[in-house]
N, C-alpha and C positions, 0 to 999 in steps of 0.2 A: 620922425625922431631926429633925425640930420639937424633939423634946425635948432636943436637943441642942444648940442652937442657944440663946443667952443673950444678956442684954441689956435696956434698957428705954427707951434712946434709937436712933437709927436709924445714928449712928458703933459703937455698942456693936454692935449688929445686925450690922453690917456687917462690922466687927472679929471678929467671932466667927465667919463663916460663913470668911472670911480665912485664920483661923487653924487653922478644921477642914481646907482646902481643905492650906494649908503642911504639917498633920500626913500628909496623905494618908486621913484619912477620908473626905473628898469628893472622890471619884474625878474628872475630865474626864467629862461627858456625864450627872453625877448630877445627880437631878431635886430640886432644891429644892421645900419645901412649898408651897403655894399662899401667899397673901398673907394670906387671911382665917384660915386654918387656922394661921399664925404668930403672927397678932397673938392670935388666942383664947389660943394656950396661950403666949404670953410675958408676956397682958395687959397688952398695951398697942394703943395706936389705931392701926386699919388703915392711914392715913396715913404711920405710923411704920414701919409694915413696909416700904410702898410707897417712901418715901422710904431707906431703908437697901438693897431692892432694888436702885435706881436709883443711888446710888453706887456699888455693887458693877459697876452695867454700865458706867457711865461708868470705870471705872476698868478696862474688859475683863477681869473677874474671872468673870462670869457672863454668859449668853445669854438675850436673854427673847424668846419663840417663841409670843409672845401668847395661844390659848387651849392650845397646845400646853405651856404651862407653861415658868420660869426654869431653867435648866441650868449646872450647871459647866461654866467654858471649857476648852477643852485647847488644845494648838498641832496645828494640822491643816495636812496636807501640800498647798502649793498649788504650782498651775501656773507653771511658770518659763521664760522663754524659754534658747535656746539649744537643742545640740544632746542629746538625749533619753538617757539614762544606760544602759548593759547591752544594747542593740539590736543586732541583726545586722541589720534591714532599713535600706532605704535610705532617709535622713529626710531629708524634703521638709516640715517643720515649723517649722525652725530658725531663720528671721527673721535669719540672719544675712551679713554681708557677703563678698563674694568674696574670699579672702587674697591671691592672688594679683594684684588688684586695690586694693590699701591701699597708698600709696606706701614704698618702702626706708627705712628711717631712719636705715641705715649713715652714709651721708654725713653727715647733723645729729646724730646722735651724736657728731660729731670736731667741732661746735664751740663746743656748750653749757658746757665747762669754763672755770669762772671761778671767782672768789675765793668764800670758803663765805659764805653769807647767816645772821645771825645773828640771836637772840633780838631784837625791838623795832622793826629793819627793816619797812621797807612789802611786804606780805602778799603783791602784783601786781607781776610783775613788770614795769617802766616799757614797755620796749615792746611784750611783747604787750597792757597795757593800753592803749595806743596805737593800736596795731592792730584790735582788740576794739572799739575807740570810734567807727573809722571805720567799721567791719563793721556794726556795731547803729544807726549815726548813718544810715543810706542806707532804713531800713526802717523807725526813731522820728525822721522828720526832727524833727517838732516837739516832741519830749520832754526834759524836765528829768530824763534818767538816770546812774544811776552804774554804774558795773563791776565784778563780783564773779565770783571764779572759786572752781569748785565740786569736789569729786572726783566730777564726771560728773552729769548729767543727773536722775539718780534721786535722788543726796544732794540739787542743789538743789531740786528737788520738795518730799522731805522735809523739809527746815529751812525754806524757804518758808512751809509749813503750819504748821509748828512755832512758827514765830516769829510766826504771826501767829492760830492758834485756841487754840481748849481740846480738850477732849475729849467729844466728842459734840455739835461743831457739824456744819453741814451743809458737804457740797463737792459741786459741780454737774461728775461725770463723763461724759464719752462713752456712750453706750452702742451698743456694744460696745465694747469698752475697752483699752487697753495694760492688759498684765498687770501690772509695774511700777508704773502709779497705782493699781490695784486694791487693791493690795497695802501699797502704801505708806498711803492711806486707811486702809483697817482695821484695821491693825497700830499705826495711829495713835492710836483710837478715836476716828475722826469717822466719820459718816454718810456716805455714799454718794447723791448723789439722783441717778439716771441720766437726762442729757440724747439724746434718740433722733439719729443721723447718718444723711444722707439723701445724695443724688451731689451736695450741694455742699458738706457738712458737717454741725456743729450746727442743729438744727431751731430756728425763731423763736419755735415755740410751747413746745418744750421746756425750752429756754436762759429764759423767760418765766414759766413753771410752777414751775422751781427758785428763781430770785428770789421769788416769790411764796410759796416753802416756806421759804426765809428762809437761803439759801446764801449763805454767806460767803468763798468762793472758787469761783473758775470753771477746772478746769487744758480746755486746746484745744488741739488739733493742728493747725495752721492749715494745712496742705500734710502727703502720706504719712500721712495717718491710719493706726494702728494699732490694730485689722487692717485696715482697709477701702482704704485707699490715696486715700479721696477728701482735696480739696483746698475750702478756703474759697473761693467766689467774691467777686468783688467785691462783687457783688450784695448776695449772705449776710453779707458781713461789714459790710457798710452796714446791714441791716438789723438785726444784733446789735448793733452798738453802739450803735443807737438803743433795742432794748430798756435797756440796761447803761447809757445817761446818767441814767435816776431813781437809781442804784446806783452813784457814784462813789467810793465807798471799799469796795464788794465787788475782792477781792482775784483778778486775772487773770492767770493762769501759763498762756503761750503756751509751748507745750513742742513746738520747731521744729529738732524731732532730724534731719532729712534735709537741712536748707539746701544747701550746695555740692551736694549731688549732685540732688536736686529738680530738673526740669524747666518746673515751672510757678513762678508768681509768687508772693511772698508776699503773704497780706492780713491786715489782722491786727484783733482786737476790742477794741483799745487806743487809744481815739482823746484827741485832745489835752487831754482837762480831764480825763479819766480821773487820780484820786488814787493807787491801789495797782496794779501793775502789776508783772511779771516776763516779759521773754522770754529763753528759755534753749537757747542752744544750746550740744550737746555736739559732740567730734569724733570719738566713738565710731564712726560709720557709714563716715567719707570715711579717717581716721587708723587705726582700730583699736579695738576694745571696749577692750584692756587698756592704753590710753592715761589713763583715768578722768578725764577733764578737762571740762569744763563752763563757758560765759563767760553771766554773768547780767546783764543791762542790768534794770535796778530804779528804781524813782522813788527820789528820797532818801532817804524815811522809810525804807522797805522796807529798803535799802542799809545803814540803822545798824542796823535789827533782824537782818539777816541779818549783818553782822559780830559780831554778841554772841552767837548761836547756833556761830556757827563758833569763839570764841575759847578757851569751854573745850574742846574738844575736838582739834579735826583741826588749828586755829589757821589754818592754813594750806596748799595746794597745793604739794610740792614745788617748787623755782623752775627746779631740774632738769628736770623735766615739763614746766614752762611753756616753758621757752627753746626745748624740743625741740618742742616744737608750734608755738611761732612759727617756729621755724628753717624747717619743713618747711609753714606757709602762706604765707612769704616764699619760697618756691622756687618756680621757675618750671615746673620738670621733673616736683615734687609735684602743682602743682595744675594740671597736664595730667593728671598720673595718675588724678587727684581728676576734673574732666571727664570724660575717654572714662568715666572707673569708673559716672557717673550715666548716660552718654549708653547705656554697653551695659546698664545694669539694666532703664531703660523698654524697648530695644528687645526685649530679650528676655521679657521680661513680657508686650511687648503683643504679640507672634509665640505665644507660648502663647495666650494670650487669645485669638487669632484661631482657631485650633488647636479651641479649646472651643468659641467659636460657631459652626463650621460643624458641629459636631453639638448644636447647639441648648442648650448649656448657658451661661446667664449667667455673667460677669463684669464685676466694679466696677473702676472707675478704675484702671488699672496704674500708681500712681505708689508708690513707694515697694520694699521690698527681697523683698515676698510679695504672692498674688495670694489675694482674696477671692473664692471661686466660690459661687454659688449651685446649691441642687441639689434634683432632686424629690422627694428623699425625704431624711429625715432622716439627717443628717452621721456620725451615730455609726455606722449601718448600711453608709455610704458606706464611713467609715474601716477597718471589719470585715473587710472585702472586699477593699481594697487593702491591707490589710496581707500579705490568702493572696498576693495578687500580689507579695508584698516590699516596700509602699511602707510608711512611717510618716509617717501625716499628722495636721493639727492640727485638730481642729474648733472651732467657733466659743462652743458651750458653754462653753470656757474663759474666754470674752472675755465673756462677758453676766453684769452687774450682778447678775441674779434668780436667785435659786437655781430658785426655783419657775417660771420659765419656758418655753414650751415647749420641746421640743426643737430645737435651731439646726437650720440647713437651708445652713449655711456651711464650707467648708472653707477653713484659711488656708493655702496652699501656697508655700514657695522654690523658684523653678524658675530661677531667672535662671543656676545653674550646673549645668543638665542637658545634653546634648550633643544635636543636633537628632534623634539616634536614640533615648537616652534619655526628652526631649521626646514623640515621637513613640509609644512605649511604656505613660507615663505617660498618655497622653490615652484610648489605648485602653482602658486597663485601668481607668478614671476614669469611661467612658460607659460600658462595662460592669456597671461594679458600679452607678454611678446608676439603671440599669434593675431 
């Protein structure tokens, strides 16, 4: 392949392997030449090679697999939440909220009509960003923020990132992770540096490690981690932001998807001299996934760069949308819906959990919309097994940074809408196959 490959600067190089890639001579998964063995026959200096390489990754055009040698990229199918495509078993994977628990929107449908919002008009609309300011003002007392609304939770992650790295900076994730930032990271072409989550969250030495590796964003679950369900202590989150005061312009996306329905308190690793900052909540969990709406509290800076990222594009959030989500967090009968909906998650969460310790199988914090179990033997074998039983479940393989790491020992299971004989069913056939 060497010989086919031209060039004598490292754009030429790079350009060229490009455009074998665009012809389809270089299939996805084809193995580019070594570094040494290109620069011999293009003659020109290793350097040059090396440097035309490294555009090419930077640019997600190629893989480099260190002594395993550079590769064409392909697009590879990854994990997605939601409910599981073609199954006839019963999925207990899905991460998703109870429907019958998402308030009626009948009623706030009949009062969102108003006069059409035109070209040049302000983007938010006045009272849910009103609203929005009081919501974000009780958790940033002391922050100089502005308000940005998002098409959900995931855009503003993405445009976050966007508006403020390049490609092939570092970002300081979870590890084990929301599939969603996984995803959005890579797809991005930045680095991944996995922070380890412990039963109060981000680890001090972890969150430590990655600043030290030179991450330029921090995204955190501060409450409902996903998958794990733990939550920031006071504690822990006192002690993060003492690591992140030498780091006041590394960039912190609090990504605090479960608020209303969360149980526990928020704490957060945004503290008051903190420069770049984002906390983003969506109301996909308590409203509805197919709601797509997201309210972003941002330092200032952040707030112009994220308005110029949304301007060519989406511009802006229907005001349609918005009205109808204020309509329905201004309702009183909504956010009792919203209430009992968090109060029966944890209970039924922590009534399984209990279910699983009396026959000796660990579980993590039941906060949030699925349960993290721990198990003696490895997850994939677990899931094999419950599947002959009819279950379809998630293991935690999906959720870990490392390709190359051992096999998970996690399953991430939704049980909050199983019926106490269902429940009952599932646990049996849960310690079963674990043995």
């Amino acid at each position: 392949m060497s010989d086919r490959i031209t060039g004598s600067t490292a754009a030429e190089i790079a350009d060229s392997v490009r455009a074998l890639r665009d012809r389809g001579i270089l299939l996805p998964g084809a193995l580019l030449p070594p570094v040494r063995e290109l620069a011999a026959t293009l003659g020109v200096n290793r350097n040059t090679a090396v440097a035309a390489y490294r555009q090419l990754a930077q640019a997600g055009l190629v893989l480099s697999r260190g002594r395993a040698g550079t590769t064409v990229a392909g697009i590879e199918a990854v994990a997605q939440e939601g409910y599981a495509a073609d199954t006839v078993l019963r999925d207990i994977g899905t991460g998703n909220p109870d429907p019958a628990r998402i308030p009626d929107p009948s009623a706030a449908l009949m009062t969102i009509a108003s006069r059409p919002v035109l070209y040049g008009e302000p983007v938010i609309d006045p009272g849910l960003e009103e609203w929005a300011r009081r919501w974000m003002a009780a958790d940033l007392p002391d922050a100089d923020f502005r308000i940005t609304v998002t098409s959900g939770a995931v855009d503003a992650v993405e445009r976050l990132l966007a508006q403020a790295l390049m490609r092939d900076d570092a970002v300081a994730l979870e590890d084990p992770c929301f599939l969603a930032s996984i995803h959005t990271v890579r797809l991005g072409g930045y680095r991944a540096v996995p922070v380890p989550v412990d039963d109060q969250g981000m680890t001090v030495d972890g969150l430590r490690a990655a600043l030290d590796a030179g991450v330029r964003a921090v995204i955190c679950t501060p409450r409902a981690q996903n998958p794990t369900g733990v939550g920031l202590t006071a504690q822990r989150a006192a002690e993060l932001r003492g690591v992140l005061a030498d780091h006041p312009y590394v960039l912190i996306i609090e990504d605090d998807h479960f608020s209303l329905l969360s149980q526990r308190p928020y704490e957060s690793l945004i503290s008051e001299d903190h420069r770049r900052f984002a906390l983003v909540r969506s109301v996909s969990k308590f409203l509805g996934p197919d709601m797509c709406l997201a309210i972003a509290a941002t330092d200032p800076d952040t707030a112009e760069r994220l308005a110029m990222r949304l301007s060519p594009g989406t511009t802006w959030v229907s005001h349609l949308l918005q009205r109808l989500a204020l309509a329905q967090l201004t309702d009183e009968d909504a956010m009792t819906t919203v209430a009992t909906a968090g109060a029966h998650y944890a209970e039924r969460n922590a009534a399984f959990a209990a279910r699983l310790r009396a026959h000796g199988i660990d579980v993590a914090a039941p906060d949030g919309l699925s349960l993290w179990v721990r198990l003696p033997r490895p997850a994939r074998e677990v899931a094999e097994h419950l599947m002959r039983r009819g279950w379809l479940a998630r293991t935690g393989d999906e959720f870990s940074l490392d390709d190359r790491a051992d096999p998970s020992h996690h399953l991430r299971l939704t049980v909050h809408d199983l019926t106490d004989a269902e429940a009952d069913t599932l646990v049996a056939d849960l310690v079963a196959a674990a043995r």
